[in-house]
Structure formats: C-alpha cells, structure tokens
N, C-alpha and C positions, 0 to 999 in steps of 0.2 A: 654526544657529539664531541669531537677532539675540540673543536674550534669554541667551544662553549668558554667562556668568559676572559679572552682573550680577543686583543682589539685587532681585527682584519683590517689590513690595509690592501690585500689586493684577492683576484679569485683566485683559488689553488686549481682547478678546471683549465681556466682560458687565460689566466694572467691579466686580466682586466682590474684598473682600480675603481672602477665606477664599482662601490658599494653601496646599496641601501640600505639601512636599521629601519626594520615598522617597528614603533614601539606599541601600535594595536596590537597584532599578532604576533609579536616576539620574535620576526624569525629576522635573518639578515642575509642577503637576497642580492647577488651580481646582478648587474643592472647588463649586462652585455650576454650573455649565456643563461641567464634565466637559474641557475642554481641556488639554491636552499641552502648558505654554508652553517648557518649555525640558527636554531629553534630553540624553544621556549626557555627565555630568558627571562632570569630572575628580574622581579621588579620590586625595587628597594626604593618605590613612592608611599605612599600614605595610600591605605587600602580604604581612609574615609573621603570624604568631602565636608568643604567646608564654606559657607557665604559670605561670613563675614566673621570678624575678631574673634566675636563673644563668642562664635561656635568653634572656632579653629583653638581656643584658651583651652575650653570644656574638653574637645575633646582629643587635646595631646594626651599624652600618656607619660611624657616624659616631664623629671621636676625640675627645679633650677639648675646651674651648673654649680660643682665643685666650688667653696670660697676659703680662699687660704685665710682670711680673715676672722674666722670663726675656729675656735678648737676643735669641731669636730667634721669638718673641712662642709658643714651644711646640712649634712646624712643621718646625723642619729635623730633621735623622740624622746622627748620625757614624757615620763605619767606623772598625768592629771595637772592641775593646774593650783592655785591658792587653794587653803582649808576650807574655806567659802565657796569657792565654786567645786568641791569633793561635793560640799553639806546639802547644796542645792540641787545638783545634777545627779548623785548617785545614789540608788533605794540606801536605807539605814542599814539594810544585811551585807551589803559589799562593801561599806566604806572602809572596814577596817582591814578588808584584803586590801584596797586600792594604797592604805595607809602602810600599810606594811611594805606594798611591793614599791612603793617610790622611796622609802627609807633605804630598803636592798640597794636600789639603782644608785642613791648617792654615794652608798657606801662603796659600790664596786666598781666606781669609776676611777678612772686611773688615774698616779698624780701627775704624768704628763700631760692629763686630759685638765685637772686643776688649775696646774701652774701655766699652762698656756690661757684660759679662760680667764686669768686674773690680768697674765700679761697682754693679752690683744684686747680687753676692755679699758685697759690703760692709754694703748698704742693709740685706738681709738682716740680718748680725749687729748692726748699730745699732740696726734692731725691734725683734728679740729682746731684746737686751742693757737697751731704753729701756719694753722689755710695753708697744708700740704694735701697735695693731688692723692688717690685713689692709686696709684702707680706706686708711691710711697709706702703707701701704707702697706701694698702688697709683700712688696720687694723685703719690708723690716719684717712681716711674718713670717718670709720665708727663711729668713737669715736665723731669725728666732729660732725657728724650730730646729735648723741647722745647729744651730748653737746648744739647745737643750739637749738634743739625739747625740752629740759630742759632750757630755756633763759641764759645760764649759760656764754654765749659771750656776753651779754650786759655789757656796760661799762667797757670791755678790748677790746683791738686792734686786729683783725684777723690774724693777723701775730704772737701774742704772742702766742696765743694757739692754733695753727698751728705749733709755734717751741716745746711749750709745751709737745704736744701731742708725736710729732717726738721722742724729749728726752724720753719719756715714753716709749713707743711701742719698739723703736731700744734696748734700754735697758732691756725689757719685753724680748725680742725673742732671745737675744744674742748676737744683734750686735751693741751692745752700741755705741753712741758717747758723746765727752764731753761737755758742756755745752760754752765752750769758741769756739768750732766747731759750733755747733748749731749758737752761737754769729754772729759769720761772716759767715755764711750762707743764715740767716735773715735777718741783721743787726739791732737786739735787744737786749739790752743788756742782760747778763746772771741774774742780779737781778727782772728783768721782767719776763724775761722767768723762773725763777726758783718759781716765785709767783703764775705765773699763771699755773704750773704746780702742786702747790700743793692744789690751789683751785679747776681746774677740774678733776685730778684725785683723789681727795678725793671725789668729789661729783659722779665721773663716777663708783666709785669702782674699779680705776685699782691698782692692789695690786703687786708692782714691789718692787724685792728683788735688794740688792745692787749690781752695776756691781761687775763681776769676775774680777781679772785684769787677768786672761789665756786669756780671751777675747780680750783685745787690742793688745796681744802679735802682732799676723799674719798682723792687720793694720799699727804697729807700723813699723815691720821691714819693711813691704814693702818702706814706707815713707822712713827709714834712709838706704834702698839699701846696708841691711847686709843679709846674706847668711839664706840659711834656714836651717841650722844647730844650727845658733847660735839662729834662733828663736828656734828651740826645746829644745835648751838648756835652755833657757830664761822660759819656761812652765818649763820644770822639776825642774829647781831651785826654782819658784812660786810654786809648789806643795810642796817641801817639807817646802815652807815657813812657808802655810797653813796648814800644818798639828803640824808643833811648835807653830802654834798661831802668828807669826810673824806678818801680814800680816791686824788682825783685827786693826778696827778701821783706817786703813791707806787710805787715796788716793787709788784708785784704779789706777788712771793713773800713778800717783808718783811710785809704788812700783812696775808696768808693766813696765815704763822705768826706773827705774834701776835695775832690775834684765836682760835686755835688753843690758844694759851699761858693766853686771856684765859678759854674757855670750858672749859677744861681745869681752872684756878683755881676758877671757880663749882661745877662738879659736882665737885669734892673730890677730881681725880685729880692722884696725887703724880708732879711732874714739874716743872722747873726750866728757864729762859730757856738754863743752859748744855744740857743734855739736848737741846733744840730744836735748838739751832745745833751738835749734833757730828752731829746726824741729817740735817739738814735745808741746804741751800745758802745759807744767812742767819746773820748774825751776830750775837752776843749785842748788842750795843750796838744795831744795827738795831730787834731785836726788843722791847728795851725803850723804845726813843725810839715806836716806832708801838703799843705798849701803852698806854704814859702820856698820848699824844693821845686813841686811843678810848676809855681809861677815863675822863677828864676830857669831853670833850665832850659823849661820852654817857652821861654821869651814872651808871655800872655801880659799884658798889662792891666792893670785892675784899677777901675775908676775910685773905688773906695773901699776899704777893708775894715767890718765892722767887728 
C-alpha cells in the first residue's frame, strides 16, 4: 500500500478527513466512503502481556540505559568474579581456563578504558564528598572524555582535571563551589587546579560566566545553621547590591558571606565575622571590608556589629 506508514489526514477517494485507525485490525478506514486506505500496520507494542511490575521486569528484554558515568558507558562483562568465588563455583578442570581468560581481558583492555575508570571513580567521590547533583557528574564525564579523545590529559594528573572540570560544570549550571572546597575534596592544590582549569576549558570551549554570589547564599546559610529568613534577607540585600554596581569585581564568596553576616545582624541572630570565616572559605578582614561598603552605600543601619 502507498499509504503504508505515512500519517493520512484526509481520503484520497472523496476528500473527507473523518479518518479511522483500528489498531485491532490494522487497517485505516474513511469513516465517509467506506475505503480501506492503508492495512496491516506494523505494531511496535510489546507482543507480551504483563499484570504487574514483577512480571513486566522479567520480562523486558531490554537492559539499562547507556551511563556516561561508567568507563564503559554500562555495555561491557567481566569474567568471573574474586579467586574465591572461581574456587567455589567452577569444577577444578576449567578454573585455569577461566584464570587465564580474565588475565587476557585485563590485559587487552584499552588505556582509554583505564584512565577513564580511575578518573570517574574519582569524579564519583568528589560528587559525593562536594553534594553535587547527578547532572554534574554527568556533564564532567562527558567533558572528560572530550578532553582524553583531544590528548588534552597528557602531562597533568587525572585528578587535576577532574577537580577542574568539577569547578567548571558546578559553576556553569548554578551550583558553584569554591576552589579552596574543590582543594579538600581532591586534595589538590587550588593553583593546580585553577591551571588546569583554564587550559581545558579553553581548549573544550566551556564558556563559564562568573559565579553569582545569590548562588552561595542557600549553601552558605545551611553551613552556619541561620534561619531562612535571614538567607532571603542575605539575596535581597545581594540584589540590590547588584544593581548599584557594588558588587562587580568582588569575590563572589567574600561579598555572599557578608551580606549573610549583614542579614544575620538585622534579624537578631547571634553570630560573629570570626564564626563566618571558621565555617565558611572567607576571611575575617574580607568579610568586614565588604560589610562596611554595603552597609554604607546602601544606607542599612546595624544595631550592632560583632
């Protein structure tokens, strides 16, 4: 049939658009002239049935999806398992084929397939360690391998551009952290890490604008266990920074924790510039040099400044 897997919107007969699809019998049927325009159509449903979960699990066919998070995007098998479970599960005539053929497999695995498995086991506990989303981690795998497939990891350390990357990406989506965070999550220095950040994202094209400090506000208060009032105070004070220009050219964390300090002060919760700076990757002198600018500019008066 000509009409076969093409969408009819009207008869080719009589010009009528009343169409009808049965998807019992396949056929597709003018509902005004009675014509047959197009018959047994593929059906791309599931040729089983299924009642509930446990049978619909069983009996897919298909496995998980693709995970960039894994070196081998999910797809590949290893043979066998520990030397213990060869010793237990395999007759004593095969074990030394099974031993043999998993020695081949490690050896002829590629070292793209290595140096990614070392570095997304890394990326992994930098996530965890930094409570970055699942979106992050994704986004830094894929840059990785961008970056490997471009030799762009030769002659720096896998962990630098790994925390690299991290700093980029969190920064790119909104959920910045700071590079002395990054530091001791890795444990790489932040001059490394900030090197090697600007040689692969210059060469990957990732084009990241400076953090917001409204950004750190919501991480910052949770850390120094102040109310959520005083973070919203803490953003609205940051906005109207931003809009006097206050704000450019500054630390973003600097001028996030103290206007944090400043809105903490207003709503009457006890807490101190040093308090800030043992919690937070800002320093007491920092915090009160961009306190004293936005209280002054923007005319805030502060009952007491500890």
């Amino acid at each position: 049939m000509p009409f076969v897997g093409k969408k009819i919107k009207k008869c080719p007969n009589c010009g009528s658009k009343k169409i009808k699809v049965d998807k019992y019998s396949g056929e597709t049927v003018c509902e005004n002239c009675g014509l047959v325009i197009a018959e047994s159509m593929v059906d791309r449903g599931k040729e089983w049935r299924a009642f509930d979960h446990e049978q619909m699990s069983r009996r897919a066919r298909t496995g998980p999806p693709r995970k960039v998070t894994k070196p081998d995007k999910g797809l590949s098998t290893s043979i066998g398992g520990g030397t213990r479970e060869i010793a237990r599960k395999v007759h004593p005539k095969k074990r030394y084929q099974y031993y043999r053929m998993r020695k081949w497999q490690r050896r002829l695995t590629e070292s793209k397939q290595r140096n990614l498995s070392f570095a997304l086991s890394e990326l992994q506990r930098y996530i965890s360690f930094l409570d970055l989303s699942q979106s992050v981690q994704e986004r830094v795998a894929r840059y990785y391998e961008q970056a490997l497939d471009k030799g762009l990891i030769r002659g720096r350390a896998i962990e630098s551009v790994v925390a690299a990357l991290i700093y980029a990406v969190a920064k790119k989506i909104g959920t910045p952290r700071t590079l002395e965070e990054i530091e001791k999550a890795s444990g790489i220095d932040k001059q490394t890490i900030g090197r090697a950040y600007r040689y692969v994202a210059g060469k990957l094209g990732i084009r990241v604008v400076p953090a917001n400090p409204v950004d750190f506000i919501p991480r910052f208060r949770s850390k120094l266990n102040l109310s959520q009032k005083t973070g919203s105070k803490a953003i609205k004070i940051l906005k109207k920074a931003q809009k006097k220009s206050i704000t450019t050219g500054k630390s973003p964390t600097g001028v996030a924790a103290a206007a944090i300090y400043i809105a903490a002060i207003l709503n009457d919760e006890d807490i101190t510039q040093r308090d800030i700076s043992n919690t937070l990757p800002v320093t007491e002198v920092t915090i009160r040099n961009h306190q004293k600018e936005m209280v002054d500019k923007l005319g805030i008066k502060l009952k007491d400044v500890k």
